[in-house]
Structures are given as structure tokens and as C-alpha cells.
VOVEX-852251 format. One record per residue: residue number from 1; x, y, z of N, C-alpha, C in turn; residue in three letters. Coordinates in steps of 0.001 Angstrom, whole numbers, plus 500000, padded with zeros to 6 digits. Atoms other than C-alpha are relative to their C-alpha. Example, Ala and Ser with C-alpha at 12.3 -4.5 7.8 and 13.67 -1.06 7.14 Angstrom:
1  500890  498810  500000  512300  495500  507800  500900  501200  500000  Ala
2  499180  498810  499940  513670  498940  507140  499230  501090  500730  Ser
***
This chain:
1  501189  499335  499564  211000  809957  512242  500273  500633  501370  Unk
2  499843  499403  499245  211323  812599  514838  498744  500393  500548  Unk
3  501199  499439  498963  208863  813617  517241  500166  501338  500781  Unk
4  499503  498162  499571  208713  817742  517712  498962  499901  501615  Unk
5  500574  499327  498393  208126  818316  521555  499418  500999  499919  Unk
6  500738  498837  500104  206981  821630  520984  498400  500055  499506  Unk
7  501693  500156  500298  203427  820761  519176  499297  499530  501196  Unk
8  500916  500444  498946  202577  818456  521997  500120  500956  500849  Unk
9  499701  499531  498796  203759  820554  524470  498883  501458  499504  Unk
10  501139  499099  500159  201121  823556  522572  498830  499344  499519  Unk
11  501283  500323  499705  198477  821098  522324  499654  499890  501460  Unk
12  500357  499844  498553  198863  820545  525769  499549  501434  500576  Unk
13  500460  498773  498943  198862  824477  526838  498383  500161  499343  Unk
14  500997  499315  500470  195733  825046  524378  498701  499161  500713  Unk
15  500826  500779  499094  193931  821912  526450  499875  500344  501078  Unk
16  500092  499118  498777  194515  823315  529638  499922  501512  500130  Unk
17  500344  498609  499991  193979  826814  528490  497764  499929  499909  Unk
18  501469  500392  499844  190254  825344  527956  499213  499896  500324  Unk
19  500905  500370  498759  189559  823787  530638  499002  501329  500792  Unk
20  501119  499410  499246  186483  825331  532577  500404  499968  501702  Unk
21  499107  500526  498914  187454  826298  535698  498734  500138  501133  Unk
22  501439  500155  499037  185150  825599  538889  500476  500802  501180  Unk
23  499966  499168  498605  185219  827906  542067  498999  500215  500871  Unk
24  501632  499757  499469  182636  828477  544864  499917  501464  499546  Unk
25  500333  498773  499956  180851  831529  544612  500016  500993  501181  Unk
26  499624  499017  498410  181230  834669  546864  499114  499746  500924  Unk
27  501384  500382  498661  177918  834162  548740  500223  498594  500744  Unk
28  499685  501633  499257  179039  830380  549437  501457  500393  500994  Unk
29  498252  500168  499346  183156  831607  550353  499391  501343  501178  Unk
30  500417  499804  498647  181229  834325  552796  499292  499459  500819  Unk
31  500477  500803  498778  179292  831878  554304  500892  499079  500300  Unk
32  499239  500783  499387  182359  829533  554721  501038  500629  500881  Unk
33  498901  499131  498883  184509  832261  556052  499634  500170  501528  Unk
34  500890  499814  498802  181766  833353  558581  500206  498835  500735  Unk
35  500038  501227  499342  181663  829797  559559  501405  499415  501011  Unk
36  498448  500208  499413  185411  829586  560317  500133  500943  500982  Unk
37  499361  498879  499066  185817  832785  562075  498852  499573  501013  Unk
38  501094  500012  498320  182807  831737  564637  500647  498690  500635  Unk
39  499223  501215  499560  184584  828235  565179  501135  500629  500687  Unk
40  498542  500055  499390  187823  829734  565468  499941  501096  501549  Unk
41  499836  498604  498840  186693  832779  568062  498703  499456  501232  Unk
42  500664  500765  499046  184304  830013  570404  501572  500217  501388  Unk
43  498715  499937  499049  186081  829954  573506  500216  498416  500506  Unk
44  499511  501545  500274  187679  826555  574210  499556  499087  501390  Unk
45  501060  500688  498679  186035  823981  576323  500745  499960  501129  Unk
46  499362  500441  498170  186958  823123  579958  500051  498808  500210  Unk
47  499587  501218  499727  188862  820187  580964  499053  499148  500474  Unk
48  500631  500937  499129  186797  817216  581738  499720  499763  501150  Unk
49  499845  499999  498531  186047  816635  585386  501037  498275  500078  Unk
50  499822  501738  499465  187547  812494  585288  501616  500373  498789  Unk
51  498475  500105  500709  190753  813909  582985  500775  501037  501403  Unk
52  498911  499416  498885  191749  816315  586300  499888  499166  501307  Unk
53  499657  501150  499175  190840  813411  588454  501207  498806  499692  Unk
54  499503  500775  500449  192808  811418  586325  502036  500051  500110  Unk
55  498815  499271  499859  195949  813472  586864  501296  499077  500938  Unk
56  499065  500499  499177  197370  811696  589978  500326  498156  499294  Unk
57  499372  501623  500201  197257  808163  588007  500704  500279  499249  Unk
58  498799  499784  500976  199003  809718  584917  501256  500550  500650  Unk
59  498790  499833  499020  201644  811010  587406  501115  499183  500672  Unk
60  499418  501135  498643  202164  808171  589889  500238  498905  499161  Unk
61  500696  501548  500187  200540  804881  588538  500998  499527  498554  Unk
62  499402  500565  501146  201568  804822  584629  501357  500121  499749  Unk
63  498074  500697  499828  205479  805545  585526  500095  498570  500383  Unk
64  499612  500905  499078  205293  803041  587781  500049  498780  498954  Unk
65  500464  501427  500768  203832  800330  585249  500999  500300  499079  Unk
66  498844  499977  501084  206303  801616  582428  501402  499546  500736  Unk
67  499339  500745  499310  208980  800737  585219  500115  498596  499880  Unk
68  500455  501458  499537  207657  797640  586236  500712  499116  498470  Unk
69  499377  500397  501352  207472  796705  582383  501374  499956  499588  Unk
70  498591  500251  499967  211141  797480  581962  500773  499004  500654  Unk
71  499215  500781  498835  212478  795744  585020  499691  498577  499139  Unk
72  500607  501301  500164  210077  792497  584062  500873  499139  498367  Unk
73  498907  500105  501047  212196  792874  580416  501099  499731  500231  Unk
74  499026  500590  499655  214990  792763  581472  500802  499245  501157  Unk
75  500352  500761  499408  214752  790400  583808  500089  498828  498801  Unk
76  499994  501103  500977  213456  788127  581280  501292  499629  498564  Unk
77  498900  500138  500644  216442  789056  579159  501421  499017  500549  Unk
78  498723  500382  499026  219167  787986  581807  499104  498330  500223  Unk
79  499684  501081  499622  217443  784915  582278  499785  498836  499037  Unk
80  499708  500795  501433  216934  783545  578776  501467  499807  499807  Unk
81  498662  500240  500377  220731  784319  578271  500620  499179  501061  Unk
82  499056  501297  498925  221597  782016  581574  499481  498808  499066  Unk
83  500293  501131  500806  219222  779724  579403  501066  499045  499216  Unk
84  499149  500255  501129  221379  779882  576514  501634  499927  500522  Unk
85  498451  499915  499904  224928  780085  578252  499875  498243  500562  Unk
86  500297  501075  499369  223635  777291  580249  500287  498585  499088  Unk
87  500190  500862  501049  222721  774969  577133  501725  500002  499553  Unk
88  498903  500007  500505  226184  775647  575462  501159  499644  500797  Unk
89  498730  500504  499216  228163  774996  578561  499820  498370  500016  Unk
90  500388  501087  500091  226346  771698  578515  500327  499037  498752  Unk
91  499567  500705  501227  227398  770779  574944  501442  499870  499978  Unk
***
């Protein structure tokens, strides 16, 4: 018993030749266009007043702490491994 690919494969196109197809209508896709082109041609807001105050901590402050954080790492790296050299010299 063989199974011909070709039937299914033209029941399939005549099922999807069928199908009903859905689209908006023009009066809906010019009122969504309109809608886009007034969004897109707004003119674009103005920086916050407390994000250009904010400027000198993102500058200075949050290096500093991403520093800090590093150092405090490895730091804690170097002194776990005296831990561990420590322990093993001891055995």
C-alpha cells in the first residue's frame, strides 16, 4: 500500500485555496496610518529635569561603586585561596 503525496498535497492547496481571507478595511488602514504618521512626526520629549541632574552621579559615583565592587572581589578571591593553600599546607 502506497501513499500518493500528490492528492494530499492537492487537497491541501484546494483547503487553503478556500480559506476566507480577513483584512482591515481601507477606512480602518487610513485611520491606522494617520495614527502612525502623527506619532511618528510629534516632536520628541525633553530630558527629564532629575535625569540631567543625575548626570554627575552616572559619571563619578557608579564607576566608582563598579570599582569598589571589583577590588572587594578580588580581594575576597586572594583571601579564600590563602584559606585554601593554608588548609592544605596544614594537612
Amino acid at each position: 500500500m502506497t501513499i500518493d503525496l500528490d492528492d494530499e498535497d492537492d487537497d491541501l492547496r484546494t483547503i487553503l485555496a478556500n480559506l476566507r481571507r480577513y483584512d482591515v478595511s481601507h477606512s480602518r488602514a487610513r485611520q491606522l496610518r494617520r495614527r502612525c504618521h502623527a506619532r511618528l512626526q510629534t516632536e520628541p520629549r525633553t530630558t527629564a529635569a532629575w535625569m540631567v541632574a543625575a548626570s554627575p552621579f552616572r559619571g563619578v559615583v557608579i564607576p566608582a561603586l563598579g570599582a569598589a565592587w571589583c577590588l572587594t572581589y578580588l580581594f575576597e578571591i586572594i583571601r579564600y585561596s590563602g584559606v585554601i593553600s593554608a588548609y592544605f599546607r596544614s594537612q
